[in-house]
Each structure stands twice: as structure tokens, then as C-alpha cells.
PyMOL CGO cylinders between C-alpha atoms (Angstrom):
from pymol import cmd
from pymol.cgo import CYLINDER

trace = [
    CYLINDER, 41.37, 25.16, 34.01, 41.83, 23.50, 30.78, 0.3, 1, 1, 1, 1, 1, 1,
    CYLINDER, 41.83, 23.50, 30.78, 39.87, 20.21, 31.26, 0.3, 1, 1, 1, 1, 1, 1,
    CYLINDER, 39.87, 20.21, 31.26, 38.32, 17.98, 28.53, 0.3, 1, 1, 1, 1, 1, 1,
    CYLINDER, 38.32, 17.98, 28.53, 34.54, 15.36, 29.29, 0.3, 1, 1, 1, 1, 1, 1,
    CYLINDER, 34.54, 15.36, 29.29, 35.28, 12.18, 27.72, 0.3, 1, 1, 1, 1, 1, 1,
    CYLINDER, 35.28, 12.18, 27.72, 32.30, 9.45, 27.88, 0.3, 1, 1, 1, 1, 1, 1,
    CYLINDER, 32.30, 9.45, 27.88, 32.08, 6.75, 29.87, 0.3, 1, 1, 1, 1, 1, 1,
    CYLINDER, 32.08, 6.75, 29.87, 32.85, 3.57, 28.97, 0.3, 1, 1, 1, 1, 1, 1,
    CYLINDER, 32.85, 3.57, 28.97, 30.00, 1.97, 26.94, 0.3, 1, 1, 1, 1, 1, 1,
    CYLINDER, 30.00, 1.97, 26.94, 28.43, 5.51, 27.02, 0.3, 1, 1, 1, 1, 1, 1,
    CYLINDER, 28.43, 5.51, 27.02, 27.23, 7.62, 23.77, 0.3, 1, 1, 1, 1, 1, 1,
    CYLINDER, 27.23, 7.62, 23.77, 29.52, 9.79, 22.42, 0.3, 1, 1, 1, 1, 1, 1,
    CYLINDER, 29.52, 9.79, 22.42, 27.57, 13.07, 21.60, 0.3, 1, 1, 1, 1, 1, 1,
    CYLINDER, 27.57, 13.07, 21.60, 27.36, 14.68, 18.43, 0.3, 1, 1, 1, 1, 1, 1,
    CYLINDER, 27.36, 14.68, 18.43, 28.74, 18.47, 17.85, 0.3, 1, 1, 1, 1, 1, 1,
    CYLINDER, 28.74, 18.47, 17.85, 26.74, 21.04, 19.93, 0.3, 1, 1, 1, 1, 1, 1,
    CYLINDER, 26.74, 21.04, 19.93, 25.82, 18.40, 22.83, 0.3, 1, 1, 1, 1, 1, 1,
    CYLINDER, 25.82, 18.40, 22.83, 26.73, 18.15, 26.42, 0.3, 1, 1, 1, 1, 1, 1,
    CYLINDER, 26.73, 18.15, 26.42, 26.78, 14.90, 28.57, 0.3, 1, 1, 1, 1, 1, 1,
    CYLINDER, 26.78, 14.90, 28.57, 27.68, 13.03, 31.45, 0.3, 1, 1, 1, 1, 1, 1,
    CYLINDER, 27.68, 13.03, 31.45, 31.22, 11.58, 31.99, 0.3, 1, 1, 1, 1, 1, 1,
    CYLINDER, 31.22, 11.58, 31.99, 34.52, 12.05, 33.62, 0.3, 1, 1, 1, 1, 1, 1,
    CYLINDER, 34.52, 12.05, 33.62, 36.74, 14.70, 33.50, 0.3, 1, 1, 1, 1, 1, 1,
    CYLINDER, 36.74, 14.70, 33.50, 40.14, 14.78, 31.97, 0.3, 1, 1, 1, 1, 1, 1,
    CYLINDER, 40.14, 14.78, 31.97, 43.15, 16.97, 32.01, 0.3, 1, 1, 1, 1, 1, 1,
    CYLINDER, 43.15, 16.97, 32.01, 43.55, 19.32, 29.34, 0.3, 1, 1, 1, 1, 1, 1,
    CYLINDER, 43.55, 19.32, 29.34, 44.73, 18.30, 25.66, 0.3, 1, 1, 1, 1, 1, 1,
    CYLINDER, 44.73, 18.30, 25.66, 48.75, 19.95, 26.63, 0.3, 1, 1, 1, 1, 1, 1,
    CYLINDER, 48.75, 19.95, 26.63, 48.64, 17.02, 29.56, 0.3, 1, 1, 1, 1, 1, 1,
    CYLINDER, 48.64, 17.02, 29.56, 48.28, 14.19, 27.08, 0.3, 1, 1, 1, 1, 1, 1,
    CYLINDER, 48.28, 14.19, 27.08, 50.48, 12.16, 25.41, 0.3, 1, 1, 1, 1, 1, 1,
    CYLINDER, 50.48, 12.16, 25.41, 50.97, 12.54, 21.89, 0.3, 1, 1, 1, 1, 1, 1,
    CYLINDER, 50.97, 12.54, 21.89, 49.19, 9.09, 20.96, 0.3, 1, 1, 1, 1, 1, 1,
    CYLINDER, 49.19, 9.09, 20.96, 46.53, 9.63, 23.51, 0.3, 1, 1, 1, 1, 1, 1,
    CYLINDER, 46.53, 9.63, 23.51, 45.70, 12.79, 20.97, 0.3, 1, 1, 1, 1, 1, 1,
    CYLINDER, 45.70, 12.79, 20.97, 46.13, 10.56, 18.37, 0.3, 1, 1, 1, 1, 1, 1,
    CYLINDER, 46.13, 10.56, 18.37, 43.33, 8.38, 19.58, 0.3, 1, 1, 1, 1, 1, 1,
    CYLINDER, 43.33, 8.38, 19.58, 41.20, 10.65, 20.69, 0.3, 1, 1, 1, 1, 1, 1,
    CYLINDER, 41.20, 10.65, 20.69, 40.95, 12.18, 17.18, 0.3, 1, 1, 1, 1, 1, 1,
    CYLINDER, 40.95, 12.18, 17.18, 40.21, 9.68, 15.45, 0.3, 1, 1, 1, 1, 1, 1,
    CYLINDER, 40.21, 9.68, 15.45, 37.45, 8.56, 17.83, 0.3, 1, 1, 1, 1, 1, 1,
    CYLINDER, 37.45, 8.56, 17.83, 36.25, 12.09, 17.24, 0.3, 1, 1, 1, 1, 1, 1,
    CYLINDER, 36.25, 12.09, 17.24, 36.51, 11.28, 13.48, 0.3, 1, 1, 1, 1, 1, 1,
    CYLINDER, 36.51, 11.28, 13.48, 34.85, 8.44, 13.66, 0.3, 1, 1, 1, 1, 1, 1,
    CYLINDER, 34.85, 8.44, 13.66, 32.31, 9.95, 16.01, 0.3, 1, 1, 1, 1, 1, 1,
    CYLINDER, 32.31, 9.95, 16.01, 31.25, 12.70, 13.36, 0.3, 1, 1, 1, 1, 1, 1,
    CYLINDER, 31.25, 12.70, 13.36, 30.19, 9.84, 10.97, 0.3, 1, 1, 1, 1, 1, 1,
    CYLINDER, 30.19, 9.84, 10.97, 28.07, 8.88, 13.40, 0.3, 1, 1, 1, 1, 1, 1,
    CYLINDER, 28.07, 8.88, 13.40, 26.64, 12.08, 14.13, 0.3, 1, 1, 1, 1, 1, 1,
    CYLINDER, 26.64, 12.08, 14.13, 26.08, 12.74, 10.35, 0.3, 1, 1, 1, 1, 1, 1,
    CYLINDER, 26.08, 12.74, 10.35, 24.09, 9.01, 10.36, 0.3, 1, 1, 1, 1, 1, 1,
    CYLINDER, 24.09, 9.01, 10.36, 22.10, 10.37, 13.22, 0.3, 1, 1, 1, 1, 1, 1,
    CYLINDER, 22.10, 10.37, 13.22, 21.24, 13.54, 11.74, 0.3, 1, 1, 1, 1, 1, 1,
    CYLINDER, 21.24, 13.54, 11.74, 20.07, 11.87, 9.02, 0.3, 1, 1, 1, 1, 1, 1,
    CYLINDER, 20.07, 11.87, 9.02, 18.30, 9.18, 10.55, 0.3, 1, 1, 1, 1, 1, 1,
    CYLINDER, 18.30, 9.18, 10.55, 15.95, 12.33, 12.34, 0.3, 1, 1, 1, 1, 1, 1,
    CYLINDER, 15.95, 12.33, 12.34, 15.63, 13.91, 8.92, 0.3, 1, 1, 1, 1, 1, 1,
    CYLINDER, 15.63, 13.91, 8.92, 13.87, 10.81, 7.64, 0.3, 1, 1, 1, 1, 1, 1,
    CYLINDER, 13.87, 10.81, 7.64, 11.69, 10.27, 10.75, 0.3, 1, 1, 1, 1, 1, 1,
    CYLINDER, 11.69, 10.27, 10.75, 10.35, 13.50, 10.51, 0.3, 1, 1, 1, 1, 1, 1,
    CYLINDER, 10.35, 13.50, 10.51, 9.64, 12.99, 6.99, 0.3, 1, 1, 1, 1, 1, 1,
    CYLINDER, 9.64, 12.99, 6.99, 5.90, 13.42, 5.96, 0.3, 1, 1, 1, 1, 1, 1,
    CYLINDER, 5.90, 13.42, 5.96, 4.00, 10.27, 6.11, 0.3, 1, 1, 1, 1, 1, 1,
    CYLINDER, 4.00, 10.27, 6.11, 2.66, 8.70, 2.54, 0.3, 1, 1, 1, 1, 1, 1,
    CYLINDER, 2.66, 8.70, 2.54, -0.95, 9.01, 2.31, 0.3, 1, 1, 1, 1, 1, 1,
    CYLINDER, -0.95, 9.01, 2.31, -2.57, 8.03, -0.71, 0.3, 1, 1, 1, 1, 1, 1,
    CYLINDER, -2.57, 8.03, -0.71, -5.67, 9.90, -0.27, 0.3, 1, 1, 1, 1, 1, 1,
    CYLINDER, -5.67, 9.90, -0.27, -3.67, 13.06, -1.05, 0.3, 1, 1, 1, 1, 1, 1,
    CYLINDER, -3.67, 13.06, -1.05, -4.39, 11.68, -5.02, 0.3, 1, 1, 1, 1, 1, 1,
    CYLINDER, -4.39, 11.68, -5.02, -8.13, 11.83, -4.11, 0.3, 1, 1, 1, 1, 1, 1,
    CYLINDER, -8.13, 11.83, -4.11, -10.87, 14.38, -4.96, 0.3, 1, 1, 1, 1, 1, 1,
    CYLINDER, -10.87, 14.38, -4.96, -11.13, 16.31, -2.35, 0.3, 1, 1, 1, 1, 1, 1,
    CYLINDER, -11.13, 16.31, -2.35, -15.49, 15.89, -2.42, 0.3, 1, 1, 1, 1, 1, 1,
    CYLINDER, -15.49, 15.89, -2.42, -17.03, 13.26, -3.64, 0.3, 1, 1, 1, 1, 1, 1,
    CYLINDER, -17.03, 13.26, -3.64, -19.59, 9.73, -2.72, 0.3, 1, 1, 1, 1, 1, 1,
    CYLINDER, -19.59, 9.73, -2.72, -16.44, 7.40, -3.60, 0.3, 1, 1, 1, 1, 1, 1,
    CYLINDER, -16.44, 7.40, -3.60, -13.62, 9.16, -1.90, 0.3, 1, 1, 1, 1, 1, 1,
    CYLINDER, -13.62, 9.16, -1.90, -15.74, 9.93, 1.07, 0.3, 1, 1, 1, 1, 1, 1,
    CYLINDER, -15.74, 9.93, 1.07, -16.07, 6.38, 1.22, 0.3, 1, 1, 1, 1, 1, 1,
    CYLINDER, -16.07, 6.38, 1.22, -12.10, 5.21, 0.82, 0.3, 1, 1, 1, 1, 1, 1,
    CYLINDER, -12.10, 5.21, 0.82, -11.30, 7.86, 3.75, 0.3, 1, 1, 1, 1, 1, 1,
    CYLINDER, -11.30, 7.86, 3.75, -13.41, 6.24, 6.05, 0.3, 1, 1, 1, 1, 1, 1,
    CYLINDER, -13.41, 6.24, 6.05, -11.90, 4.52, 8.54, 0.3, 1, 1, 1, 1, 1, 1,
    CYLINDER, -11.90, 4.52, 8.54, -14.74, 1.83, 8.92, 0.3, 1, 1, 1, 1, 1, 1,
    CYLINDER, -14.74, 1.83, 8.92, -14.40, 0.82, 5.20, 0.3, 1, 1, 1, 1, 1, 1,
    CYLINDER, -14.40, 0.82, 5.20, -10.52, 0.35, 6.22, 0.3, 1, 1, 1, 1, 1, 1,
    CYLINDER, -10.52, 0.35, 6.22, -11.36, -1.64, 8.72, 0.3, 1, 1, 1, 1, 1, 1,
    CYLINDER, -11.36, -1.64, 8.72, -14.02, -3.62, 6.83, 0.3, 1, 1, 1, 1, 1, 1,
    CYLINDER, -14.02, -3.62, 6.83, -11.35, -4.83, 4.23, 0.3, 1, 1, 1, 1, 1, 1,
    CYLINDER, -11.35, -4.83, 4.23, -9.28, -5.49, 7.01, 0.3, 1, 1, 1, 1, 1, 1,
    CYLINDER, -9.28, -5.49, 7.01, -12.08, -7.77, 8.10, 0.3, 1, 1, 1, 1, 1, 1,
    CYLINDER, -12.08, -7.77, 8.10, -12.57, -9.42, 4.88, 0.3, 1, 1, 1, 1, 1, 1,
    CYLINDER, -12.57, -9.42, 4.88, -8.93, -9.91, 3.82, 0.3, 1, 1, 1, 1, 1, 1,
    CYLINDER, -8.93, -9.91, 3.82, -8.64, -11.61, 7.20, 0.3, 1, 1, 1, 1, 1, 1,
    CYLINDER, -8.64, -11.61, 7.20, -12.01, -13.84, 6.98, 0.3, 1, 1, 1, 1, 1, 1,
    CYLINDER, -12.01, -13.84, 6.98, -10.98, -14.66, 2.92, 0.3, 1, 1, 1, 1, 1, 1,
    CYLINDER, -10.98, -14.66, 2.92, -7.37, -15.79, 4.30, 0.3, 1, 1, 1, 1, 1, 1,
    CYLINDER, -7.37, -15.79, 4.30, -9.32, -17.87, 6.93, 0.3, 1, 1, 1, 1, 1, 1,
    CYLINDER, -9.32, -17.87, 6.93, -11.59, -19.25, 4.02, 0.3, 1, 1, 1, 1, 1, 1,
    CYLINDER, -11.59, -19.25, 4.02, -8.80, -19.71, 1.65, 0.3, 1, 1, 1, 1, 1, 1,
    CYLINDER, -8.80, -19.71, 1.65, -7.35, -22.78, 4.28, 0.3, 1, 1, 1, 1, 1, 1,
    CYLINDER, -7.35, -22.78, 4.28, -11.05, -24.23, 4.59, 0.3, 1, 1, 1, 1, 1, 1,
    CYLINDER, -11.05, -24.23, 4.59, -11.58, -24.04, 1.10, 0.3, 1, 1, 1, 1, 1, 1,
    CYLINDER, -11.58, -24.04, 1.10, -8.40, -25.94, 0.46, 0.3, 1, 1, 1, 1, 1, 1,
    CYLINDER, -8.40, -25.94, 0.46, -8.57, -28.24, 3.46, 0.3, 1, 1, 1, 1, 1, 1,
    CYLINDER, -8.57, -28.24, 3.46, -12.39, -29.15, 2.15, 0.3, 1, 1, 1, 1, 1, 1,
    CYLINDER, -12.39, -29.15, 2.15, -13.47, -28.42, -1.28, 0.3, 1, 1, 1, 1, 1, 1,
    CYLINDER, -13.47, -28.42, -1.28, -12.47, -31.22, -3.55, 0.3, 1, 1, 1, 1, 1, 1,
    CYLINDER, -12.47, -31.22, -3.55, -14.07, -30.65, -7.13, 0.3, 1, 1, 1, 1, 1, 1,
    CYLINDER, -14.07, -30.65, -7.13, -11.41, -29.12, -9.66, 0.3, 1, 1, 1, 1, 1, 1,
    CYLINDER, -11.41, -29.12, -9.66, -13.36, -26.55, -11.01, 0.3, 1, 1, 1, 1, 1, 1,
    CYLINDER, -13.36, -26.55, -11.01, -15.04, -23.44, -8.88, 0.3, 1, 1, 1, 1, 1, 1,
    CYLINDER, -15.04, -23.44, -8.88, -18.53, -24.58, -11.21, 0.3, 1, 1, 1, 1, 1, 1,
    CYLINDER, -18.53, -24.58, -11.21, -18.51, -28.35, -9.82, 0.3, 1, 1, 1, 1, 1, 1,
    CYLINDER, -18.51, -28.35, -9.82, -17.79, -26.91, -6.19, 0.3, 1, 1, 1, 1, 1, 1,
    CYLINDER, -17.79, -26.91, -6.19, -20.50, -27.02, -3.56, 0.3, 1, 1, 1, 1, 1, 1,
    CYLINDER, -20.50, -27.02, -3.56, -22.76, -24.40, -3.10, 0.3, 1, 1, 1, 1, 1, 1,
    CYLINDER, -22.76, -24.40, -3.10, -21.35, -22.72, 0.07, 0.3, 1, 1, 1, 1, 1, 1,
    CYLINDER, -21.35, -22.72, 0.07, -17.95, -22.97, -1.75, 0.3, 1, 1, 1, 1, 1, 1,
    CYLINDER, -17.95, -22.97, -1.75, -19.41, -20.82, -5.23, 0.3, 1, 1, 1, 1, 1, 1,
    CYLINDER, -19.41, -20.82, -5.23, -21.18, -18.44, -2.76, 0.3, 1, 1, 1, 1, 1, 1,
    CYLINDER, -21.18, -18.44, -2.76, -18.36, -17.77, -0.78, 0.3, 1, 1, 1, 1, 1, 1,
    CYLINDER, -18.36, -17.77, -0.78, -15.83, -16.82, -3.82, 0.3, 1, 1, 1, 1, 1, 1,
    CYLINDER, -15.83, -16.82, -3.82, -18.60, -15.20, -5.55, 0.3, 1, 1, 1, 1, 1, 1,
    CYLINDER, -18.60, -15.20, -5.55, -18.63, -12.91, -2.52, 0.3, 1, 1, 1, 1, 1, 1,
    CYLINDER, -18.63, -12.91, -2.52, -15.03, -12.27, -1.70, 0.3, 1, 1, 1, 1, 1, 1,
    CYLINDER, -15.03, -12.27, -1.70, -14.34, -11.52, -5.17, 0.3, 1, 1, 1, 1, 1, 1,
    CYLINDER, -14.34, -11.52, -5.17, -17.14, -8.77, -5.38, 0.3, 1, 1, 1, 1, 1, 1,
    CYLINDER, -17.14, -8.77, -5.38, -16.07, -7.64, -2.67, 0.3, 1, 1, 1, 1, 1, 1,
    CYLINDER, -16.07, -7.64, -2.67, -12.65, -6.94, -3.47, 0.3, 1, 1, 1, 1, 1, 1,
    CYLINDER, -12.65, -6.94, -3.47, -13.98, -5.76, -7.22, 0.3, 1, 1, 1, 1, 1, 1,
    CYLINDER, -13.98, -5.76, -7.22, -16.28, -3.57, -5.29, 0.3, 1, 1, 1, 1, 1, 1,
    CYLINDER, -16.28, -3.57, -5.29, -13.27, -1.88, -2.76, 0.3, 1, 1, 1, 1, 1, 1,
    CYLINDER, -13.27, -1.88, -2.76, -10.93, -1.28, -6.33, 0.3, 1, 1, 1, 1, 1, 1,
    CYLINDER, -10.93, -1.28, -6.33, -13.41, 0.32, -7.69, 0.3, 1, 1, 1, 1, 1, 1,
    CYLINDER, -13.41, 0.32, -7.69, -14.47, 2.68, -5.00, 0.3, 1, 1, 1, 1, 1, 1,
    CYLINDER, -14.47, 2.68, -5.00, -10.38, 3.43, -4.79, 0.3, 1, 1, 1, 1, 1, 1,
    CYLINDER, -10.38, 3.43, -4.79, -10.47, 3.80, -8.70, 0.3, 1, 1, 1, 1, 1, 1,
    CYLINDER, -10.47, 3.80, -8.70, -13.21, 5.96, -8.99, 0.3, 1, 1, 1, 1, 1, 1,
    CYLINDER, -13.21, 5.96, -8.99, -11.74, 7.93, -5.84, 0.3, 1, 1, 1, 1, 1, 1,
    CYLINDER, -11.74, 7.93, -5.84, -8.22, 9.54, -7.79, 0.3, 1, 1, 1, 1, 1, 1,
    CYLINDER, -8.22, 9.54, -7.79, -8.81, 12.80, -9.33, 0.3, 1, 1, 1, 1, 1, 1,
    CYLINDER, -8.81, 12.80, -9.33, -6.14, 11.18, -12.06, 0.3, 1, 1, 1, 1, 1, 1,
    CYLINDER, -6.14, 11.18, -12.06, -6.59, 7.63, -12.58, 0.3, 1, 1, 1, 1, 1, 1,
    CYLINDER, -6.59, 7.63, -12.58, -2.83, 7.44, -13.44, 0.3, 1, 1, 1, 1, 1, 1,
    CYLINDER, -2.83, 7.44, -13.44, -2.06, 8.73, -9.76, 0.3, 1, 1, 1, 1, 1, 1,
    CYLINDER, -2.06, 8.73, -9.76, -2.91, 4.96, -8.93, 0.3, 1, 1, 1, 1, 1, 1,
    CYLINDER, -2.91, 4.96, -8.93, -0.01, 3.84, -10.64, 0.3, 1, 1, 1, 1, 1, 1,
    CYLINDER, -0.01, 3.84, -10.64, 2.05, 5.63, -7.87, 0.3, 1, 1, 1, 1, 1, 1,
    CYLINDER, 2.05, 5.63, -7.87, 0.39, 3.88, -5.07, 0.3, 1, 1, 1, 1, 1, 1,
    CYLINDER, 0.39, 3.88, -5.07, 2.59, 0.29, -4.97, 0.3, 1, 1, 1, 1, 1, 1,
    CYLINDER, 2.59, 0.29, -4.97, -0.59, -0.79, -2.61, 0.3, 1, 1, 1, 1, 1, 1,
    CYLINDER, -0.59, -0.79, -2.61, -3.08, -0.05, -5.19, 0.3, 1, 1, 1, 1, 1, 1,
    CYLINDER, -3.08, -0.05, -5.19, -0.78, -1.68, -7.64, 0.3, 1, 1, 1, 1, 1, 1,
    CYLINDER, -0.78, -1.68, -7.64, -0.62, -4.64, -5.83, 0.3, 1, 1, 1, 1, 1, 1,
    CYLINDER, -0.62, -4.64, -5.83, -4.36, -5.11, -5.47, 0.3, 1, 1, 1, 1, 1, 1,
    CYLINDER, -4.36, -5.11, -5.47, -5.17, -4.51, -8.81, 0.3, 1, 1, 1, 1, 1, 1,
    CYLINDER, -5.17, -4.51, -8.81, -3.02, -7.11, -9.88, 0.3, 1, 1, 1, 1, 1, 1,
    CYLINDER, -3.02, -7.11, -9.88, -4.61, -9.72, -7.43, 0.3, 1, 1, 1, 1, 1, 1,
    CYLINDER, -4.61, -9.72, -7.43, -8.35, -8.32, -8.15, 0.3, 1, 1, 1, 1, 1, 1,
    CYLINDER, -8.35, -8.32, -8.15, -7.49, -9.00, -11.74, 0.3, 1, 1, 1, 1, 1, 1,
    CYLINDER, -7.49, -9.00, -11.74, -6.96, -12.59, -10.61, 0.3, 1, 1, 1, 1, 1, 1,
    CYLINDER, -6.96, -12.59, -10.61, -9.45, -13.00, -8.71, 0.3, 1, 1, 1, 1, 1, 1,
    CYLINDER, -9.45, -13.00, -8.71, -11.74, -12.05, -11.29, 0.3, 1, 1, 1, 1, 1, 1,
    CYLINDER, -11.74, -12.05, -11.29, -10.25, -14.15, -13.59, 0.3, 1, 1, 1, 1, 1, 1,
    CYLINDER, -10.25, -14.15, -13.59, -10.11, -16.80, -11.96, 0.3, 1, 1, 1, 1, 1, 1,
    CYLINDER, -10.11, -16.80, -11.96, -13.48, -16.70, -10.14, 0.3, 1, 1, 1, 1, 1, 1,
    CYLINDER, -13.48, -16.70, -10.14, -16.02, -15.00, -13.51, 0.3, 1, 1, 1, 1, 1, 1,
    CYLINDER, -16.02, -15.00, -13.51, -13.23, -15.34, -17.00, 0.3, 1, 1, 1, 1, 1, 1,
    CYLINDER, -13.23, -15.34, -17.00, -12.20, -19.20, -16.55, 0.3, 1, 1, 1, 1, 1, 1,
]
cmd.load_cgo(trace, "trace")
């Protein structure tokens, strides 16, 4: 019979080894010679795509990061950085201190955390040893403490604990 599927308009082209949906056409000998033409090199150009697609499912299926693969596997502080409710805890407290940070700034006129009102001491005293507290438990939780290096998260909160603790018990 000799007939070729060609997509529909606006439709997706399918990569190698894929059936779909569209009109029929005559067979390859029934076309014109620049009709071929075309058709190849939308088939050209259609393999790129395929290739992109390929890869783009390679990556998805791709083994999630998870840091606590660096943990010990037993142990008081990495039982404690799997939990889920100590996740969500920080969650809780990053959120509240990002809340604080705009009353603090909106309210809390002395220059130095030392002249500050009580409430305003109390407040950083507790969200920096908190966040002291929730480094260390992920510290203490890698079986190598350089593994922590590889962890741009834990990275990135070290640097701002470091801060923090700077700013709140050095200066």
C-alpha cells in the first residue's frame, strides 16, 4: 500500500519507535522531490528533539539528593536530623525569625543588640540558639564532617549561623 502518517498540524512529532495519530499520506515514490526534501529535514530536525527528550527522562529519573545518605546510619543526632518534625520545626522558626526580623526592624531603635529592649535581646538570643543548636545536631549527624562541605544547604547555613553568632554573642 505504500502509505506514510505525517502529524497534524500543531501536533507532536514522535520520536523513533513511536506511533501516533495523524493523516495518511501517499507513499514516498508519490512525492515530489522537494516535498522529500522537506520532509527530511523535519525528520532531522525531529531527531534532535527526540535526543533532548530522551535526555530530559534520563534526568527526571535521576536519583533524588538526599543529604542524610552522609549520615550515620544509628545514632541520638542523626535520628534527630531525619525526623520530619525537626524539619518542620526549622521550617517554623526560619519562618517566625523572618517575621521577627521586619518587627525588629520596624520597632527596635537602639544601635546595639545590648541597649535593645528586653523582648528584643530575648528574642535573638533565642533564634540564634536555635539555629546554633539545628547546625550542630546536622554537624554532629555526618559520619565525615567533610561530607558537609558537599551539602551547598549545609554550606549555606553555616555561613549564616556563623553570622548570627557573631553578630548576636562575638560583637
Amino acid at each position: 500500500s505504500g502509505l506514510l502518517q505525517v502529524a497534524p498540524i500543531g501536533g507532536e512529532v514522535p520520536c523513533e519507535g513511536q506511533a501516533f495519530d495523524g493523516k495518511l499520506m501517499r507513499s514516498s515514490s508519490a512525492m515530489s522531490a522537494e516535498s522529500r526534501r522537506e520532509e527530511e529535514q523535519a525528520h532531522e530536525m525531529f531527531l534532535d528533539t527526540c535526543a533532548l527528550k530522551d535526555k530530559v527522562r534520563k534526568a527526571a529519573m535521576l536519583e533524588a539528593y538526599d543529604v542524610s545518605k552522609y549520615y550515620w546510619e544509628f545514632g541520638v543526632f542523626p535520628q534527630i536530623a531525619r525526623h520530619p518534625r525537626f524539619e518542620q520545626l526549622t521550617l517554623a522558626v526560619i519562618a517566625l525569625n523572618a517575621s521577627w526580623i521586619s518587627i525588629d526592624t520596624d520597632n527596635n531603635t537602639a544601635e546595639m543588640l545590648l541597649q535593645a529592649q528586653p523582648v528584643f535581646q530575648i528574642s535573638e538570643h533565642f533564634f540564634c540558639m536555635y539555629f546554633a543548636f539545628e547546625w550542630f545536631v546536622r554537624w554532629k549527624s555526618f559520619k565525615r564532617k567533610r561530607n558537609g562541605l558537599r551539602d551547598a544547604w549545609f554550606v549555606f547555613d553555616s555561613s549564616l549561623v556563623f553570622m548570627m553568632v557573631a553578630e548576636t554573642w562575638v560583637m
